[in-house]
C-alpha positions as CSV (number, residue, x, y, z in Angstrom):
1,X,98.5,189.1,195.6
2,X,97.9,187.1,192.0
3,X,98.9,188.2,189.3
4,X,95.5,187.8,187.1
5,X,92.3,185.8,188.6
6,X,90.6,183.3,186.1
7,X,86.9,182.8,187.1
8,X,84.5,180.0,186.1
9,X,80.8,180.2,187.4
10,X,79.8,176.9,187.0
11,X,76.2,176.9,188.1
12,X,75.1,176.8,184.6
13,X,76.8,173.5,184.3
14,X,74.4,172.3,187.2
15,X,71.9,173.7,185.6
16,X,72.2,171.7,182.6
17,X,72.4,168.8,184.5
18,X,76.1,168.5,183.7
19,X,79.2,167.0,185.9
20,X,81.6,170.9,185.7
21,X,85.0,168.9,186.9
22,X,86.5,169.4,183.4
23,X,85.8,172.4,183.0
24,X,87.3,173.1,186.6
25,X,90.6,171.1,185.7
26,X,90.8,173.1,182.5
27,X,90.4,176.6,184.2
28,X,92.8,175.4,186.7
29,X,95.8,174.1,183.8
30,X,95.2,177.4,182.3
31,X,96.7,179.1,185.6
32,X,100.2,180.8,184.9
33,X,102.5,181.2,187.9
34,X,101.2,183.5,190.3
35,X,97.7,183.6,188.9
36,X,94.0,182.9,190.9
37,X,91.6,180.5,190.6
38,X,88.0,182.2,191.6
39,X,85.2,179.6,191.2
40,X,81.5,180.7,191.6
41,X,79.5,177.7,193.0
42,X,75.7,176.7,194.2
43,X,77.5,175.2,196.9
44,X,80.4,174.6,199.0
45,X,82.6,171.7,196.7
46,X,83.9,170.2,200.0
47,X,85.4,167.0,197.7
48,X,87.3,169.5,195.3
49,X,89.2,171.1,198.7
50,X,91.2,167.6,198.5
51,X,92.1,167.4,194.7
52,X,93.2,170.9,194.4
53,X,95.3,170.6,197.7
54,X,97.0,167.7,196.3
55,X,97.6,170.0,193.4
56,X,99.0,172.7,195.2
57,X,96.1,174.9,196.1
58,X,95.0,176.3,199.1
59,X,91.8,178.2,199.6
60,X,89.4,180.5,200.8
61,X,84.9,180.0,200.7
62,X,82.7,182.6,201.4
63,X,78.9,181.9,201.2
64,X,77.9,185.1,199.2
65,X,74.0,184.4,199.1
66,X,72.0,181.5,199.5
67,X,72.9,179.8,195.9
68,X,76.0,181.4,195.4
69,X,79.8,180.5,197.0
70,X,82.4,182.0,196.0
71,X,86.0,179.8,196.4
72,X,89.6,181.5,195.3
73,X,91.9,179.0,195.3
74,X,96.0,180.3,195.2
75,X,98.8,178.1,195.1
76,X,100.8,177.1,198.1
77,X,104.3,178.5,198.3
């Protein structure tokens, strides 16, 4: 179980017309040990399943509602 989850909803940044992968990359530095990554999404990232593997990461995605996934990513022992 993680110790704290950090969440970033970045369907705003869509919204805006705006690329979130900063944003992601800096929610996901700001991850202590044992700490969650929750990101709230208009869609499944399929290309950030590969960067945040290489990181460490593995994940879970659950299609909450039409416009709404919800991905926790935990690091991989």
């Amino acid at each position: 179980m993680p110790t704290r989850t950090i969440e970033l909803d970045v369907r705003p940044f869509h919204d805006r017309g705006e690329e979130p992968f900063q944003a992601i990359m800096d929610a996901v530095d700001s991850l202590e040990p044992g700490d969650a990554f929750l990101l709230v999404n208009s869609f499944e990232p399929i290309p950030l399943f590969g960067v945040m593997k290489k990181l460490g990461f593995a994940y879970t995605a659950d299609e909450v509602a039409p416009d709404e996934w919800r991905i926790l990513f935990t690091r991989t022992p």
